[in-house]
C-alpha positions in Angstrom: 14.3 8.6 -15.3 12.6 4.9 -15.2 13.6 5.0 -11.5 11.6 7.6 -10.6 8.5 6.3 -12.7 8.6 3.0 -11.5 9.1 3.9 -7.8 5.8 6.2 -8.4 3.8 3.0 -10.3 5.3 0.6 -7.4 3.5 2.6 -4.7 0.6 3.6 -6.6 0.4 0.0 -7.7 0.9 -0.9 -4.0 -1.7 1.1 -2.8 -4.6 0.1 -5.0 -3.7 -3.6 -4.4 -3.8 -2.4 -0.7 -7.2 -0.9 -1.2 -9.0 -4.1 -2.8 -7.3 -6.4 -0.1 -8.7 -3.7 2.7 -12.3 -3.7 1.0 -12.1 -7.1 0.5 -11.9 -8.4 3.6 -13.7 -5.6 5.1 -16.6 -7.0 2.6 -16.1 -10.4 3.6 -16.0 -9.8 7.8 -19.3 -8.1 7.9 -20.7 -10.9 6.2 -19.4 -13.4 8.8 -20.2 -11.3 11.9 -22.9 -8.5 10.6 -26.2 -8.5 12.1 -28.7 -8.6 9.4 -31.5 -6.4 9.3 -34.5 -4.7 7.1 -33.5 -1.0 6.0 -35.7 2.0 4.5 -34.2 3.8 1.4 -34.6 7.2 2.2 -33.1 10.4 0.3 -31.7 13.6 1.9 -34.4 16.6 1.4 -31.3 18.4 -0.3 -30.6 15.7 -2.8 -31.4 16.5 -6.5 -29.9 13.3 -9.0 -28.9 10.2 -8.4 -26.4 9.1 -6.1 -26.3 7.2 -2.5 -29.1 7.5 -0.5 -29.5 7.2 3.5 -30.4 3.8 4.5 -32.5 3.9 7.9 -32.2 1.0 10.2 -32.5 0.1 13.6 -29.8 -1.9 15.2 -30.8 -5.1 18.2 -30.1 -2.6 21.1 -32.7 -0.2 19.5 -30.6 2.5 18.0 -32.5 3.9 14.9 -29.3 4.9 12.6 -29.7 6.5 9.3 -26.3 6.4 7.0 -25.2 6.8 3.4 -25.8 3.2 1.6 -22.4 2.1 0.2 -23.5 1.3 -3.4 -25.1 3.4 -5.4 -28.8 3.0 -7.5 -28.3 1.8 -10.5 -31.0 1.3 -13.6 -31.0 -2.9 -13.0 -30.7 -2.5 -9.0 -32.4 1.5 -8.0 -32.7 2.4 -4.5 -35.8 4.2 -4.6 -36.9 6.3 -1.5 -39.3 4.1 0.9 -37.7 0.5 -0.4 -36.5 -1.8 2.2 -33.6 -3.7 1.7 -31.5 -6.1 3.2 -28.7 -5.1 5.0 -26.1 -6.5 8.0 -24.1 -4.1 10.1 -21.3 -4.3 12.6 -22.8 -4.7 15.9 -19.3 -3.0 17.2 -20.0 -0.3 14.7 -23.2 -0.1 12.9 -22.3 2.5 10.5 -20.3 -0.1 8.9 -23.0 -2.0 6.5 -23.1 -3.9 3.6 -26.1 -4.2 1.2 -27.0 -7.7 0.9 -26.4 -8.9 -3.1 -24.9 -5.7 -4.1 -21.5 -6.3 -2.3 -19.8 -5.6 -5.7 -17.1 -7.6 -4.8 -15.8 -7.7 -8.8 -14.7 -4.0 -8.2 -12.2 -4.8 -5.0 -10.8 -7.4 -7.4 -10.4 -4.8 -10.1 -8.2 -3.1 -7.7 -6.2 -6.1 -6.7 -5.9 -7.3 -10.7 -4.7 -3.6 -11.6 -2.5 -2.9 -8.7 -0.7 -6.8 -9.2 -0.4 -5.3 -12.9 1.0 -1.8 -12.3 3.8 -3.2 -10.0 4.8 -5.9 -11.9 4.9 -3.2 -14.4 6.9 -1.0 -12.4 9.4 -3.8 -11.4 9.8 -4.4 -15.3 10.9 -0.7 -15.4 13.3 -0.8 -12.2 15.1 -3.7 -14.1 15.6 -1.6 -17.3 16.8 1.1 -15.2 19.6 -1.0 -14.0 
């Protein structure tokens, strides 16, 4: 019985670890080697509440691109239609971005914090099931 519930928190435990490492350094590469550029907040006609918003941007090689911003408006930071912000984009693929100052780096943490936790946890068990 602990067996089985610690080999299913060691691989969910595993996988959000995974996931904040992945975001992490995801977060941290297009900040070394993003191209930085001006983007318009703009809102899907088909958009009702809150949410993400399109962010419209043209890349160096002149490509216009419109795609979904990767944070969400919030009351102290909104993303109001027609707003530029600052954004920097892979220049291998530009749909990859990253809003300048609202990386939220604090939540890829979060994963790494819990998933550490919930495997440790789950080790804990595994021993008990011995």
């Amino acid at each position: 019985m602990f067996a089985l519930l610690a080999l299913n928190l060691l691989v969910g435990g595993a996988l959000a670890y995974l996931a904040g490492v992945v975001g992490l350094a995801q977060t941290r590469r297009l900040r070394r080697v993003g191209v930085s550029t001006s983007a318009l907040v703009t809102r899907r006609a088909s958009e009702d509440g809150p949410g993400r918003p399109l962010l419209q941007f043209a890349t160096r090689d002149g490509l216009v691109l419109e795609v979904f911003s990767p944070v969400g408006a919030s009351r102290a930071q909104p993303l109001t239609a027609g707003r530029e912000v600052l954004v920097r984009y892979d220049p291998a693929d530009p749909r990859q971005v990253v809003v300048q100052g609202r990386e939220r780096t604090a939540i890829e943490y979060g994963f790494m914090v819990a998933g550490a936790v919930i495997v440790l946890t789950a080790l804990t068990l595994a021993a008990l099931a011995i």
